[in-house]
C-alpha positions, -999 to +999 in steps of 0.1 A: -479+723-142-457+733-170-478+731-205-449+709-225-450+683-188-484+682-196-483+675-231-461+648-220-486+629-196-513+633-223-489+613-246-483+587-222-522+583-218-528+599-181-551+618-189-570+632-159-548+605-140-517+617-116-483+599-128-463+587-097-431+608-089-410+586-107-426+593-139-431+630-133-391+628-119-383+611-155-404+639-175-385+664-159-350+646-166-359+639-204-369+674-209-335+686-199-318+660-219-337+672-247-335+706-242-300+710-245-298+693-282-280+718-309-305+702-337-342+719-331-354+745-361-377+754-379-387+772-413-415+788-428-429+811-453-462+831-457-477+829-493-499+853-507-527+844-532-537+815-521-570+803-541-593+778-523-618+760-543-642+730-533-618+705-529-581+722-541-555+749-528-534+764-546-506+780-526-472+788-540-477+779-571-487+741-560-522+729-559-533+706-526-564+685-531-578+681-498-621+689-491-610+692-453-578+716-460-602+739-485-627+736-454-599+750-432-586+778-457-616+792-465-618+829-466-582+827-460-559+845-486-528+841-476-510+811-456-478+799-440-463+768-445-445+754-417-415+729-414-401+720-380-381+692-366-363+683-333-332+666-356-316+638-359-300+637-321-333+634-307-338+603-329-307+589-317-310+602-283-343+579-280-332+548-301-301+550-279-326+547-246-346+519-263-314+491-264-306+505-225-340+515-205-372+510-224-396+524-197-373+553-200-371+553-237-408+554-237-411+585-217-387+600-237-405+594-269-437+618-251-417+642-240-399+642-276-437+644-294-451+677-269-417+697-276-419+693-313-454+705-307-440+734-288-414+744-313-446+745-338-465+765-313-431+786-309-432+790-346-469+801-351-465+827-326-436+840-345-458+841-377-486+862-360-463+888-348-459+891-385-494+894-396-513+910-366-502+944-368-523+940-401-553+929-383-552+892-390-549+861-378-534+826-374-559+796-380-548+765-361-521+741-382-532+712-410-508+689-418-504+658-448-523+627-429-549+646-415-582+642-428-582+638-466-549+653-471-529+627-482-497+617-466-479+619-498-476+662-495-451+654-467-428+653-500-446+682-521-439+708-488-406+696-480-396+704-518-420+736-515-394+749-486-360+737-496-364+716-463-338+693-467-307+717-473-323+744-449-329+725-422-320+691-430-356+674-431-367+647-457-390+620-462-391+583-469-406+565-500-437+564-478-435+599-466-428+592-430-406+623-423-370+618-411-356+630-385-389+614-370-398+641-346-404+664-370-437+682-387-449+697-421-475+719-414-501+749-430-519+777-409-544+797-430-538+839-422-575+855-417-589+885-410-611+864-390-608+862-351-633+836-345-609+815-366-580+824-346-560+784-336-558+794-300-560+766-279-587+747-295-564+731-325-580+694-313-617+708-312-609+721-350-591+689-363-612+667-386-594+636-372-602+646-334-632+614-330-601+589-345-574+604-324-564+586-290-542+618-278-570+639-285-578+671-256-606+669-239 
């Protein structure tokens, strides 16, 4: 099974469960759809220096207060920070689906969530092609609204990166990122293997015992 299909059928709750045909049929058709939008990017931008106390990073100049980011950094001195977004066609493309076909819309809205996970992943793996010739690594990705980072450095990263004239990404009053399918993101760089993301990014996330679309 293709990773991003079952990405997909974890957001829609199967689980270890098979989805009937029509639902694996509608998968396939809504990743198509959505593969052929003009919209998806991404930015990002390694930082060197970064300082990690207790409770606070500093990276870029900007200082992130977070015990469980400084938990994730540590013994990392560099980092990337990470902007993605599928655009504002995939926001229309499922609101449109959601007045027509709401079974469909629904489907659409998983498929939508595993390939802006994808385009992250996409994004990652183009940022350790950068830094492994060095010997280092990629942590997994933290972003604002995990843990005890607050929701609020949606704004302070989209500013960081220039987010919304690079790539057209911003934020609403209460930080919920617009277009919606769309992600703010830090990976630590470490010299450390055993820190590596890989494929354990749920095992490693301090939200995993609160989180319903959590991997097994």
């Amino acid at each position: 099974m293709r990773p991003l299909k079952k990405e997909a059928l974890r957001y829609l709750g199967y689980g270890s469960n098979a989805a009937s045909d029509s639902v694996n049929a509608m998968i396939d058709e809504c990743e198509r759809e959505l593969s052929a939008l003009p919209t998806v990017r991404y930015i990002y931008r390694i930082f060197d220096g970064v300082s990690v106390s207790d409770d606070v990073v500093t990276l870029g100049g900007v200082e992130f207060k977070s015990r469980g980011l400084s938990e994730h950094l540590s013994g990392c001195e560099r980092a990337a920070v990470l902007c993605a977004t599928l655009g504002s066609a995939a926001d229309m493309q499922r609101l449109r689906l959601e007045r027509f076909d709401m079974s469909r819309a629904v489907v659409m809205d998983a498929v939508q969530s595993a390939y802006i996970e994808k385009v992250c992943d996409d994004a990652c793996a183009e940022i350790l092609s950068r830094v492994q010739s060095e010997g280092l690594y990629l942590t997994s990705r933290f972003s604002p609204g995990y843990g005890d980072m607050a929701l609020s450095y949606q704004s302070v990263i989209l500013r960081m990166m220039d987010a919304q004239k690079r790539i057209g990404l911003t934020c609403s009053d209460s930080f919920m990122l617009t277009p919606q399918k769309s992600v703010t993101a830090i990976a630590g760089i470490t010299a450390d293997a055993d820190r590596c993301g890989g494929d354990v990014k749920c095992a490693r996330c301090p939200a995993r015992e609160m989180c319903r679309f959590a991997r097994a």
